[in-house]
C-alpha positions as CSV (number, residue, x, y, z in Angstrom):
1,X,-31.0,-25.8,-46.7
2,X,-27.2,-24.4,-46.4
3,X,-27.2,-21.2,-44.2
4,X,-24.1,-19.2,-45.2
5,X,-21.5,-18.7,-41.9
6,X,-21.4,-15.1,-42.1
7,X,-25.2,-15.3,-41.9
8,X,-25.3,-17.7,-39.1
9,X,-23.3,-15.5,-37.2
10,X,-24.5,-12.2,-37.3
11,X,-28.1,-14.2,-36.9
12,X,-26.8,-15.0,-33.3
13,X,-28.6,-12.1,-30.9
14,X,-24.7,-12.3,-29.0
15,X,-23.5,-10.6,-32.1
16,X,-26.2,-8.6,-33.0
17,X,-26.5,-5.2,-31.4
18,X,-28.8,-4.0,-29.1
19,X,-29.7,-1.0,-27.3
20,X,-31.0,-1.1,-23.7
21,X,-34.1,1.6,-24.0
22,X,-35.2,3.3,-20.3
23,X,-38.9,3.7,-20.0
24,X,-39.6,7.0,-18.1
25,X,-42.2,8.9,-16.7
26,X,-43.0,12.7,-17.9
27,X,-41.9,13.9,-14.5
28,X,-39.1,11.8,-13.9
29,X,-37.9,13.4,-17.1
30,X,-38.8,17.1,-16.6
31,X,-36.7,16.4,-12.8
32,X,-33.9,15.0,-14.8
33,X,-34.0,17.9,-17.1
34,X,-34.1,20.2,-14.5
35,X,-31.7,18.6,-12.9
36,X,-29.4,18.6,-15.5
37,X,-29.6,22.1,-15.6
38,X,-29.3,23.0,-12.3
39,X,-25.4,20.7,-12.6
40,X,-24.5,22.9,-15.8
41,X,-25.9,26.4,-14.1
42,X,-23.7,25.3,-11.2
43,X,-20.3,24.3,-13.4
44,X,-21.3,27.9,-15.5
45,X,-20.7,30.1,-12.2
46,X,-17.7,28.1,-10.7
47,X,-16.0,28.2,-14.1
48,X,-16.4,32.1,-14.3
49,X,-15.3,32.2,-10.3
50,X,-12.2,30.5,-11.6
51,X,-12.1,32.8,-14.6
52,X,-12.6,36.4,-12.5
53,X,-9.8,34.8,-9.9
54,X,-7.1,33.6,-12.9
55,X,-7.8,37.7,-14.3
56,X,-7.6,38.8,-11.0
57,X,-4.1,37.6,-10.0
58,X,-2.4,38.1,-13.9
59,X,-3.2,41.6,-13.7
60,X,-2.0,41.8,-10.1
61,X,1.1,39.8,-11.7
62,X,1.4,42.7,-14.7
63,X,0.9,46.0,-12.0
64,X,3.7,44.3,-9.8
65,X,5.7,43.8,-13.1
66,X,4.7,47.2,-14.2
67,X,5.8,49.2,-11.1
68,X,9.0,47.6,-10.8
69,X,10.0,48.7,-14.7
70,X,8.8,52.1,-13.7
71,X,10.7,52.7,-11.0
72,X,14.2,51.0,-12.7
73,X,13.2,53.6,-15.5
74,X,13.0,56.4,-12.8
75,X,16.6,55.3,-10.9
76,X,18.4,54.8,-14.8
77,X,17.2,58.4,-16.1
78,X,19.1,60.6,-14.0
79,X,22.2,58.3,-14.5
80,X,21.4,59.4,-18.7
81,X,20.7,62.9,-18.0
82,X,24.4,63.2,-16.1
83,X,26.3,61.3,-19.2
84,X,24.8,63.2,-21.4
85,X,26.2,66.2,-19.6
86,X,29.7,65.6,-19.4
């Protein structure tokens, strides 16, 4: 009987695919559940540590800022007050 190539080859279990399957006890899967969420609890907080840090030092960055405008605009408004004056 004449097999056809392409049959042939995708016949071969090298070519075929395959998934590997991981037989698993109920408790070996409620641990790795729990562990799984004890990893994402634990990325959670140190992502919002990194968060409350990152807010903490922009807005110390914008008061800094902030001051410093305030107190140019306080030494340059008595220098506008005087020309307006003369």
């Amino acid at each position: 009987m004449y097999t056809h190539l392409y049959d042939t080859l995708f016949a071969d279990s090298f070519f075929s695919p395959t998934r590997t399957v991981y037989v698993v006890s109920e408790s070996q899967l409620k641990d790795l559940k729990l562990r799984q969420q004890h990893e994402e609890l634990d990325n959670l907080e140190a992502s919002r540590k990194r968060l409350e840090e990152t807010y903490k030092s922009r807005i110390k960055i914008i008061d800094e800022r902030e001051h410093e405008l305030r107190e140019e605009l306080k030494g340059l408004a008595p220098a506008e007050k005087e020309a307006v004056k003369s």
